[in-house]
TIKE-861308 format. One record per residue (C-alpha): x, y, z. Coordinates in steps of 0.1 Angstrom, whole numbers, plus 5000, padded with zeros to 4 digits. Example, Ala and Ser with C-alpha at 12.3 -4.5 7.8 and 13.67 -1.06 7.14 Angstrom:
512349555078
513749895071
//
This chain:
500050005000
501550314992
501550645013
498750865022
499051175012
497451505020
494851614992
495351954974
492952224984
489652294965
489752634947
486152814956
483552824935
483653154915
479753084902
476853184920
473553084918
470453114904
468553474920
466553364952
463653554959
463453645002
460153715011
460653815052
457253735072
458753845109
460354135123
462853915136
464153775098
463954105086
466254235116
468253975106
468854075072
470054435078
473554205080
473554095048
476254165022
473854204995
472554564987
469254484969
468654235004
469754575025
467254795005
464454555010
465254535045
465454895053
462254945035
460854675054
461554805087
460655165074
456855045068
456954865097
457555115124
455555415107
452555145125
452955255158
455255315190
454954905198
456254845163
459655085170
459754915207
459454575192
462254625164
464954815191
464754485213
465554305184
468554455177
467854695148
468855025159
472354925159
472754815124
470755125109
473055375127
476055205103
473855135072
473255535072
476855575062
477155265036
478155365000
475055284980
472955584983
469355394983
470955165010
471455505026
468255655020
466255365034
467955315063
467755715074
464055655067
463655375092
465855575117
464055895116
460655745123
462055485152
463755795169
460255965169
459855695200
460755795236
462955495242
464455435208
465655815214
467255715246
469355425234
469955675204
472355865231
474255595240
475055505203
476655805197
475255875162
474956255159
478256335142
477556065115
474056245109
475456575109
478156445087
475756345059
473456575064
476256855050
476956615021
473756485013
471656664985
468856384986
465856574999
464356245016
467556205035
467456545047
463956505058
464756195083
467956285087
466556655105
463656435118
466056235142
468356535151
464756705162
463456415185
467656385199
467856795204
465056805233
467856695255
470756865263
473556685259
472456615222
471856975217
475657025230
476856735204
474956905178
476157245184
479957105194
479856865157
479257215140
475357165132
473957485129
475357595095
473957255077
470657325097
470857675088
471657635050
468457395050
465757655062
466357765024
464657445018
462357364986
460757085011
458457215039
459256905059
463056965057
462257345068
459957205096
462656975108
465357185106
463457535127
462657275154
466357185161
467357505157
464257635179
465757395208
469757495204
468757805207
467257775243
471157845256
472858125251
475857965227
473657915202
471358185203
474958375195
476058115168
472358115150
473558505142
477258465134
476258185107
474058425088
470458265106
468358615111
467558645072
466558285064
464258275098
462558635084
462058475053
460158195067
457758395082
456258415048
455758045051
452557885036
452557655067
451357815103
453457585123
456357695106
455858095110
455458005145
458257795149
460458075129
458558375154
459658145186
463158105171
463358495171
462358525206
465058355220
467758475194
466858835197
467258865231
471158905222
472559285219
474159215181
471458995175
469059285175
471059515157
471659235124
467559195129
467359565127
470059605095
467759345080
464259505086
463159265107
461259505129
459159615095
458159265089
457459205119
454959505117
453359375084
452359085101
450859265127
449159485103
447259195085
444259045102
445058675078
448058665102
446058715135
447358395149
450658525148
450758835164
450958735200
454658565192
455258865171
454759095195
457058895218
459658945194
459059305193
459359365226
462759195225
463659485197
462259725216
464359665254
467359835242
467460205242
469160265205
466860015183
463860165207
464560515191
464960445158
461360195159
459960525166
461360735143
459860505121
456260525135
456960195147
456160335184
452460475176
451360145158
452359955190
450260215206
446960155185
447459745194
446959795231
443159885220
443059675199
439059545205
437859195210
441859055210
442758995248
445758765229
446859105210
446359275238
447959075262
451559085248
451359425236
451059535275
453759305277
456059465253
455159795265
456359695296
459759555285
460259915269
459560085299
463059865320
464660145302
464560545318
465360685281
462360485268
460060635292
460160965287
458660845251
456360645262
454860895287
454961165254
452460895236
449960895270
450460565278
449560555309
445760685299
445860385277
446660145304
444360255330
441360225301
443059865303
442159745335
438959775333
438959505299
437259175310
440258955301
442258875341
445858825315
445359175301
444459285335
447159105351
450159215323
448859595327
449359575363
452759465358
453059725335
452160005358
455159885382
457059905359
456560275346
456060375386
459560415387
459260725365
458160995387
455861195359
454360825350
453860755390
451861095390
449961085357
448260725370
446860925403
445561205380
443960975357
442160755387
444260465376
444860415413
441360345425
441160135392
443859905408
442459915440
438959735429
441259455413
442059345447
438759195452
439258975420
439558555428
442658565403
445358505428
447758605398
445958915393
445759035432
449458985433
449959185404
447659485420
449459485447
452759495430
451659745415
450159995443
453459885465
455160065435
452860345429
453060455470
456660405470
457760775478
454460895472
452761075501
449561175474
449660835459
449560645495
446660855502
444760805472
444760415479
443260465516
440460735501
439860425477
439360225507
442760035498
443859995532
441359745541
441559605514
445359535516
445059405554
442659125540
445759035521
447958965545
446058635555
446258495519
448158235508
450058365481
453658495494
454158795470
450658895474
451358925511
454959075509
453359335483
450559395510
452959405538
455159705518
452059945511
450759955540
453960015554
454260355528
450860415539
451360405575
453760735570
451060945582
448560925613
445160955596
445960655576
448060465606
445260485629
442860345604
445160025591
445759955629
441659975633
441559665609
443559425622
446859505608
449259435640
447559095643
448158975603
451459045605
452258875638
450958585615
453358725581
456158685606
456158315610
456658335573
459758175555
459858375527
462058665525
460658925511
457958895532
459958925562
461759245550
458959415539
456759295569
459359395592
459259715577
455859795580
455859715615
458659965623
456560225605
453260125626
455560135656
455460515661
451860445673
451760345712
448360135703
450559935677
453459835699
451059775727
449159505704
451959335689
453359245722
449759145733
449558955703
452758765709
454358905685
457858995702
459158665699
458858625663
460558975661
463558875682
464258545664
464758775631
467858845646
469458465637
468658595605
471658585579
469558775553
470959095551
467459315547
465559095575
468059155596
468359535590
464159555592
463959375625
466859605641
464859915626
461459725644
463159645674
464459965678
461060125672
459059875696
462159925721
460760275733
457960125750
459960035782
457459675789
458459605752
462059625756
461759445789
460359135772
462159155741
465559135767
463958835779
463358675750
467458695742
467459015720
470159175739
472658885739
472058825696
472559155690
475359125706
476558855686
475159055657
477359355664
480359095674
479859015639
482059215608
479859095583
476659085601
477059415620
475659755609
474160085620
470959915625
471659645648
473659915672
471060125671
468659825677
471159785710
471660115721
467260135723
467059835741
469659925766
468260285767
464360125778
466359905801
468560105823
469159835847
470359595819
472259925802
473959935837
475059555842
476459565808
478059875803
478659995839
477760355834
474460535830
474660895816
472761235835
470261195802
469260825818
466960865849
466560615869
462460465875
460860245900
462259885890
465960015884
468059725899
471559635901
472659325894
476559335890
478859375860
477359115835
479558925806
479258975776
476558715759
475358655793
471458695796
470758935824
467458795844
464659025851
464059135885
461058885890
463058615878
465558695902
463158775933
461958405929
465658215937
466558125966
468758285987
472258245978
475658395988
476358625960
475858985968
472259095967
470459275938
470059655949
466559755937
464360105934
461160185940
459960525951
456060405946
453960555973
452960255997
448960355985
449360255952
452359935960
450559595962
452959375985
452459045985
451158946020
454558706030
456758966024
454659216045
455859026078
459259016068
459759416060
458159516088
460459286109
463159436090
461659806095
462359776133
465559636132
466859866116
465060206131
467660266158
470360346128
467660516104
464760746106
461560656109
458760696087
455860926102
453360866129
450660926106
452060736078
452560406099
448760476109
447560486076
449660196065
447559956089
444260126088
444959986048
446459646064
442959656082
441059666051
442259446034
442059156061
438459276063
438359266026
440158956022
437558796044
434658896029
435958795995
437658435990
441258475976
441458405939
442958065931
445058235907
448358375911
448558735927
450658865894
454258975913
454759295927
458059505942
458859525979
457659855990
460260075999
458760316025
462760436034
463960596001
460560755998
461260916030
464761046017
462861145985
460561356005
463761486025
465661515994
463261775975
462161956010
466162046017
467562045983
465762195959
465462515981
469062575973
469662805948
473562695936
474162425917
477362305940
475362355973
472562125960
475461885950
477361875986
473861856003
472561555984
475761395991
475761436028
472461286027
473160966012
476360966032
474061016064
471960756050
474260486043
476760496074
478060846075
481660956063
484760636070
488460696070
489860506038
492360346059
489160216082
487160136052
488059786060
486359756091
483559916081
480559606080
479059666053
479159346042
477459156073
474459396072
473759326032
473758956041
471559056076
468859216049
468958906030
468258666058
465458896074
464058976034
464658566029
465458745991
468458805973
466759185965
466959465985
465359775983
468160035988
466560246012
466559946034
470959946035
472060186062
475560046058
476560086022
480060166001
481060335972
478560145946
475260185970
475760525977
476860615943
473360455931
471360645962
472760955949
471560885910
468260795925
467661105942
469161375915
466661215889
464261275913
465061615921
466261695887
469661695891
472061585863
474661335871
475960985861
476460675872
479560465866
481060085879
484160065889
486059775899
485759605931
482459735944
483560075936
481160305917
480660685917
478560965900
479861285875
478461625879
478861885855
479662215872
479962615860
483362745875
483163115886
480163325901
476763235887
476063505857
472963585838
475063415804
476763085818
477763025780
480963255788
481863045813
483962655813
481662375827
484262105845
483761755855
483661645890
483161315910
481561345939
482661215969
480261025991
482260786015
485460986029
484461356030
480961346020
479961665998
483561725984
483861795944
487261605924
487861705894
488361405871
491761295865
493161445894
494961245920
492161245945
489461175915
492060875905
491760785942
488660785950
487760575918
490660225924
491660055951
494760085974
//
């Protein structure tokens, strides 16, 4: 047998076969055939898949979970140009599909589009080719390929069209690029204004609206405008509006023509062309609230400009927009009202509307149900009062104030914030203040301050500071609970609230019960953090401060340690020690209610007559014990006046007896302080008589000297037991506050605080100032020389009184005894 051996390879056959009809019954084989080699079998299949998803949305569903989308993105760049055709076809209707589109994205097909799209001259390839870039160009990162693969000139070329479809397509990408601002600049550089006027001539409505909507967005750009201007655009534009076949159109044209008209230069020329008074005639424009509509609008884009004005007021346009709101339509309405904010800014404008009763007009709009429309009214009477006495008053004769109060309780945040800022221009003057307050106003914005919203906190904070130059206003918002909500402003990091609730605060801080609770409530320690603050601080929040501290001596005194001859002391004055700095200061009820403690006692004033002082019954026990003990070193008050005082004991056991007590709480009252208004009495019998100024001076200091211990050697100062008889008041008192005419023992800071009491009382100027160490002592401003009929001529100085070692003796500040009298040694 002889050797195998390895047979010779076959050459392939080089014949084919006989042509094989294929007749595809199932998506699935037709899917399939998109692979083949064979054009005529590519064609067929394209075509196939064409006809087969123009059916429906399940048809282009069916055919991307079977694999075709793939395939057609590659066939749309094969060589043979029906192959081509077909297959751009059955991509541009399958990307018509919401979830075709989305796997579109992932493909990355948009610079193979593009690419034949700006090669292509077959008009059916253009159609689906523009077809899928308008379903892909709704979402943004296919209008950034687009506009990144240079899109726009192909797209732009192509609204030169013959084919309305390829036109159609074409405006709708473009339409959608031009949504951001890159391509809205682009869609002018590449020579777009002239072919988008052109199709506004368009046999097809959908595209003249497309092409108007395009020239919204583009001709909001500076050079934009001027190319549309170059080009006439603005006189086409005006044809349109002139020709009742194009009605439809007019509301986006006028849109566009606002857009011409917002810049100060094209404005100008428009109405050198007459351009202006056409504009006028559409405002009037009967039976067209559409028309209507956006020519308010326009007019009111023309007015954002001060140059534009002045022409606008020249063609009475505010007589045409008051006839306006009166129309039936609530957009025209609605879009005038905006309007007349706008122009309000322009004094002449601001005045004409009052003159032509425009104001009462806006008034009755507040009673509309349009929530839109109320907040435009009162947009536009917040800008109509604004620095407008006449204006504000004209709203209240129109009954506007009530009107605006009713307001405040809606739901609709500008309406309120609007509300909130008229009344508050209103409020300027007392006949108008009185009768806003009348309706409720204090209460609806205690409410407007829970608010969130800015703006309504700035301007309802600012009405409130206007209202608080009424007593009856500042009385009600702190009935109404409104103090808290004021005081937690103050966290605020917006810069305006926070201003606005200083400039409230402030204004509510003159009512001395006010600024008592407001303290209480923290205001004193934020603003301090406010004024700690180099970005937060400002003129307002110190002035906020310095009110508070000025309605609240005895805070003023812990924190700053010095009260000034302009601060007078009144009955609830205490002294609680130097305070920090962020540390809340208690009131004097809060502190009346601990128990006793070691720290040294809180020194408190009352000068109340004993008639009119409601002690509470277990404290009565306890000052009279304390009374006794202490009448061997003091004086005594009157026979009479001890008489009287249990006569009224008398009567009210009897009283109490036949009436059960109340099983409420007695609200708290001061410890009567039947001492210090005996020195009072003394004070103004011996004092006053005294005709010189450093007489009266030395007197009243050797009668708090007299009254706290008499005169002590400094270097016996230490044995003086001063110290032992405070904590003796405490233990009888069973309180940690004493009334100072109760110490007969006192130092430097009691007596300096006895004298400040009795030269407010007396009318004598001094201050009060801490020291360190318990040391404290009171300025006088004296005339040196002999008293003369003009004092001007002569130099006041500056003393400090001495009150411990030689009671009645003037230092001048800064000397060495002053210096002395003021440290320790």
């Amino acid at each position: 047998m002889g050797k195998k051996t390895k047979k010779e390879s076959e050459t392939p056959c080089k014949e084919t076969i006989e042509p094989l009809s294929v007749e595809g019954k199932t998506p699935e084989t037709v899917v399939l055939l998109l692979s083949s080699p064979e054009e005529d079998i590519l064609v067929k299949a394209c075509e196939a898949i064409h006809t087969f998803a123009e059916k429906g949305d399940e048809n282009k569903v069916s055919l991307l979970g079977l694999g075709a989308l793939e395939p057609l993105c590659q066939l749309i760049t094969y060589n043979n140009k029906l192959v081509r055709r077909n297959a751009f076809m059955a991509l541009g209707i399958m990307a018509t599909n919401g979830e075709v589109k989305s796997a579109l994205k992932k493909i990355d097909v948009i610079p193979s589009i593009i690419d034949k799209l700006s090669l292509e001259d077959d008009v059916v390839v253009q159609e689906f080719a523009t077809l899928c870039l308008a379903s892909l160009s709704v979402d943004f990162i296919c209008k950034v390929q687009i506009f990144d693969n240079m899109g726009l000139p192909p797209l732009i070329q192509l609204l030169s069209s013959a084919d309305p479809d390829v036109k159609k397509n074409s405006l709708e990408i473009i339409f959608n690029l031009v949504q951001d601002h890159q391509s809205r600049v682009a869609v002018h550089e590449f020579g777009g204004i002239p072919p988008l006027l052109e199709l506004l001539k368009s046999d097809f409505p959908v595209i003249q609206h497309l092409a108007l909507k395009t020239l919204q967005n583009v001709t909001t750009d500076k050079d934009t405008r001027n190319t549309f201007r170059e080009v006439q655009g603005f006189d086409k534009l005006m044809d349109i509006l002139c020709t009742m076949d194009f009605s439809d159109l007019h509301a986006d044209a006028l849109q566009v023509v606002a857009n011409c008209l917002s810049d100060s230069e094209s404005f100008q020329l428009i109405h050198m062309d007459g351009g202006l008074t056409r504009l006028m005639e559409f405002l009037l424009t009967p039976n067209i609230p559409q028309i209507q509509f956006h020519a308010v609008k326009c007019i009111g884009r023309v007015a954002q400009s001060s140059e534009n004005v002045t022409l606008l007021h020249e063609q009475n346009v505010e007589k045409v927009l008051v006839e306006l709101l009166s129309v039936a339509d609530i957009g025209v309405k609605t879009a005038t009202c905006e309007a007349v904010s706008v122009l309000s800014f322009y004094l002449a404008s601001k005045n004409s509307f009052r003159d032509l009763g425009g104001i009462p007009a806006v008034v009755q709009l507040l009673n509309n149900e349009s929530l839109v429309l109320r907040e435009a009214a009162t947009q536009a009477l917040s800008d109509l009062t604004h620095g407008s006495q006449l204006n504000a008053f004209a709203v209240y004769e129109a009954g506007g104030h009530k009107l605006l109060v009713q307001q405040l309780c809606g739901s609709c945040l500008g309406t309120v914030a609007n509300s909130a800022a008229t009344l508050g221009h209103m409020a300027a003057q007392e006949v108008m203040r009185c009768s806003i307050l009348s309706h409720g106003a204090v209460q609806a914005l205690v409410e407007a301050l829970q608010s969130t919203d800015t703006q309504v906190l700035v301007n309802t904070t600012q009405c409130l500071a206007v209202l608080a130059t009424d007593a009856e206003a500042r009385a009600e918002l702190q009935s109404a609970g409104g103090l808290p909500s004021l005081v937690c402003l103050l966290h605020s990091h917006h810069k305006k609230v926070l201003h606005n609730a200083c400039l409230a605060i402030n204004a509510f801080a003159c009512d001395v019960p006010a600024a008592v609770e407001m303290c209480k409530f923290g205001a004193l320690e934020m603003l301090q953090e406010v004024n700690s603050s180099v970005s937060r601080r400002s003129r307002f929040s110190e002035l906020a401060m310095i009110s508070l501290l000025n309605s609240n001596l005895s805070v003023k005194y812990s924190l700053t340690g010095c009260l000034s001859s302009t601060d007078v002391i009144s009955d609830g004055f205490y002294d609680a020690g130097q305070a920090r700095a962020g540390q809340r200061i208690l009131t004097l009820e809060e502190m009346s209610e601990q128990p006793v403690n070691e720290h040294r006692p809180v020194i408190v004033v009352n000068t109340a007559a004993e008639e009119t002082v409601d002690v509470p019954e277990e404290r009565q026990s306890n000052a009279s014990e304390t009374d006794t003990s202490i009448k061997a070193e003091r004086r005594t008050p009157r026979k009479k006046k001890k008489d009287n005082k249990q006569k009224d004991e008398q009567k009210d056991e009897q009283k109490d007896e036949r009436q059960p007590e109340s099983p409420t709480e007695k609200p708290w009252r001061m410890m009567d302080d039947v001492l210090l208004q005996v020195l009072i009495k003394e004070a103004k019998e011996s004092i006053i008589p005294l005709s010189d100024e450093r007489e009266q001076c030395a007197a009243l200091a050797r009668l708090v000297s007299e009254a706290m211990g008499g005169a002590e050697e400094m270097e016996k100062l230490h044995k003086f037991p001063w110290v032992l008889h405070l904590s003796e008041l405490k233990f009888q008192l069973q309180s940690n506050v004493v009334p100072i005419g109760m110490i007969s023992k006192g130092i430097y800071c009691h007596r300096a605080l006895l004298f400040k009491c009795l030269s407010d009382c007396i009318g004598m100027s001094c201050t009060l100032v801490r020291g360190e160490y318990n040391r404290a002592w009171n300025e006088v401003l004296l005339f040196n020389g002999k008293p003369s009929r003009n004092k001007c001529s002569l130099q006041p100085c500056r003393y400090i009184v001495d009150l411990m070692h030689q009671p009645g003796s003037l230092l001048t500040v800064s000397t060495p005894a002053a210096v002395q009298y003021q440290t320790l040694h």
